[in-house]
C-alpha positions in Angstrom: 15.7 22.1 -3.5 13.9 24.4 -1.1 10.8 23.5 0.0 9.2 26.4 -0.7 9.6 25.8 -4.6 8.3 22.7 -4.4 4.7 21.3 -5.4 2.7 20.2 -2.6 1.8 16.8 -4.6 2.5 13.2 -4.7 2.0 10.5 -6.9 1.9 6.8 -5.9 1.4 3.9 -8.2 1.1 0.2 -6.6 0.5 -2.9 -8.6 -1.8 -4.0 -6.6 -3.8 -0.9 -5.4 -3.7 1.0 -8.2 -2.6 4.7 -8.1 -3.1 7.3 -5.6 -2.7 11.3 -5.9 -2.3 13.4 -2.7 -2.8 17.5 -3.6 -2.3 19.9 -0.4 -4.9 22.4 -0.5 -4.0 26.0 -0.1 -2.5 24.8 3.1 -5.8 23.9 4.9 -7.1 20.9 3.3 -5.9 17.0 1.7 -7.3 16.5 -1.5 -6.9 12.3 -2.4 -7.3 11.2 -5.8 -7.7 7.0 -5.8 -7.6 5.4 -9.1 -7.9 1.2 -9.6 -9.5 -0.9 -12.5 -13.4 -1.0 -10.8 -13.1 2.7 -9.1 -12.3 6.2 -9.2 -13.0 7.9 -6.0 -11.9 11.5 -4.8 -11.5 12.6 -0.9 -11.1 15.9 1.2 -9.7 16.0 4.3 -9.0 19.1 6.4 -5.6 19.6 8.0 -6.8 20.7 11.5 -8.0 16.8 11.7 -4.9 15.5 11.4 -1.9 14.6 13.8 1.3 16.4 12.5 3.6 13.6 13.9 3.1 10.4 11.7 3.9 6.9 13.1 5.5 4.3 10.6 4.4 1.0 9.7 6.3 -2.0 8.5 5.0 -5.6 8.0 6.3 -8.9 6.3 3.5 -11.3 6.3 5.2 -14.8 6.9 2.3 -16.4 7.3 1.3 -16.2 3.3 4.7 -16.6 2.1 4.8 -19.8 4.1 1.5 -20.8 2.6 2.5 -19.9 -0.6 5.7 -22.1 -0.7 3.5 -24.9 0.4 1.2 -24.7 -2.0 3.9 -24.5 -4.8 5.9 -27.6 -3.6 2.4 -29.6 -3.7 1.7 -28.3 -6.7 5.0 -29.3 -8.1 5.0 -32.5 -6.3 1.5 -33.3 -8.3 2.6 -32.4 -11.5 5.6 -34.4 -10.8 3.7 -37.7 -10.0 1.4 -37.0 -13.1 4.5 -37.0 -15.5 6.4 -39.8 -13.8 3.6 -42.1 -13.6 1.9 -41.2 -16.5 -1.4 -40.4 -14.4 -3.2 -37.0 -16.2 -5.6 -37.2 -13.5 -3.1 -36.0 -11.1 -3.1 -33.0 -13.4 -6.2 -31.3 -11.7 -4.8 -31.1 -8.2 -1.4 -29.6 -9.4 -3.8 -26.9 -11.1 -5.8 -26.3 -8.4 -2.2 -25.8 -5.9 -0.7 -23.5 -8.9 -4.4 -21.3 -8.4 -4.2 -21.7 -4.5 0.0 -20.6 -4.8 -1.1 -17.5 -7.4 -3.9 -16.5 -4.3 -1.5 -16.7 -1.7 1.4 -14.7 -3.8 -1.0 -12.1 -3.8 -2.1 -12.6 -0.2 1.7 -12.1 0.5 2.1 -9.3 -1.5 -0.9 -7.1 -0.2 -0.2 -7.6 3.8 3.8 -7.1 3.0 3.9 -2.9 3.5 5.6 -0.6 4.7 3.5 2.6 5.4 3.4 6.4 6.9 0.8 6.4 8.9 -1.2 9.9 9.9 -3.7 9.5 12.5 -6.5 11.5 13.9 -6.4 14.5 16.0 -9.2 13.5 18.1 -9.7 9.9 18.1 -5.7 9.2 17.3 -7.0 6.0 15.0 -4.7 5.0 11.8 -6.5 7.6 9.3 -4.5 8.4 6.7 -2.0 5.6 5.0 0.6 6.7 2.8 3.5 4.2 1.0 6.8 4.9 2.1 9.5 5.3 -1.0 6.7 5.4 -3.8 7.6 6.8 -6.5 11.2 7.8 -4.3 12.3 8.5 -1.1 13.5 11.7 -1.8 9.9 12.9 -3.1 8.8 11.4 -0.4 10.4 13.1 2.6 9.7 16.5 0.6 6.0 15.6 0.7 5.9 14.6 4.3 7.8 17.4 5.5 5.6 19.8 3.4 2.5 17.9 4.9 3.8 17.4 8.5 4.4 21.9 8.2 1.0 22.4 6.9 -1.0 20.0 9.4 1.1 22.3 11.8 0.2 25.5 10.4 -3.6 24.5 9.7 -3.9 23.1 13.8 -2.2 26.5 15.2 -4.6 28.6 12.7 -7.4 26.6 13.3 
């Protein structure tokens, strides 16, 4: 599909972020729609402030994964002991390990990303994030490319 047929759009759902809608603007400007259960919050940023080369970002956070199987063996451990030794009090620490190992999960889950990552023209800091093969890879690419020709066209117009 050429991309001159294609909508400048893209729609990205994460469990844990919520979902996000990115709308190029009549070729100058970012619109960001950001949708999660406490907020709803819209954002417009012009091309021009952009880099059109985006870096990419992948992480895998051992660190809470590590923690997290920790947490789950003591937990299981505890529950274990309560059962085989017929001690209910032991009960109460296997909870509070199961909470801590649903915690870290999560922790592991959040700082485990892969991302494309536009920065600023002037400052070159991380500005905009974007999550690579949500909803598809093929989508994806399209959007970046159409992005990357736009940030390009809006900086040489500019």
């Amino acid at each position: 599909m050429p991309l001159s047929f294609v909508t400048p759009t893209l729609k990205q759902r994460h469990l844990l972020f919520g979902s996000r809608e990115f709308t190029i603007k009549e070729g100058v400007s970012l619109i960001i729609r950001e949708k999660s259960l406490l907020r709803q919050n819209e954002t417009l940023i012009h091309l021009n402030t952009l880099q059109a080369n985006p870096t990419f970002s992948s992480s895998f956070s051992v660190k809470w994964l590590l923690n997290s199987l920790l947490t789950f063996a003591l937990s299981i451990l505890f529950f274990y002991w309560a059962r085989h030794f017929s001690l209910p009090v032991l009960y109460i620490p296997s909870a509070v390990f199961s909470l801590t190992t649903l915690l870290f999960c999560y922790r592991f889950f959040l700082y485990t990303t892969r991302l494309t990552i536009f920065r600023h023209a002037s400052t070159h800091e991380n500005y905009l994030f974007l999550w690579r093969n949500r909803p598809d890879q093929q989508q994806f690419d399209i959007f970046i490319t159409s992005l990357t020709r736009a940030i390009q066209k809006a900086r040489y117009t500019a």
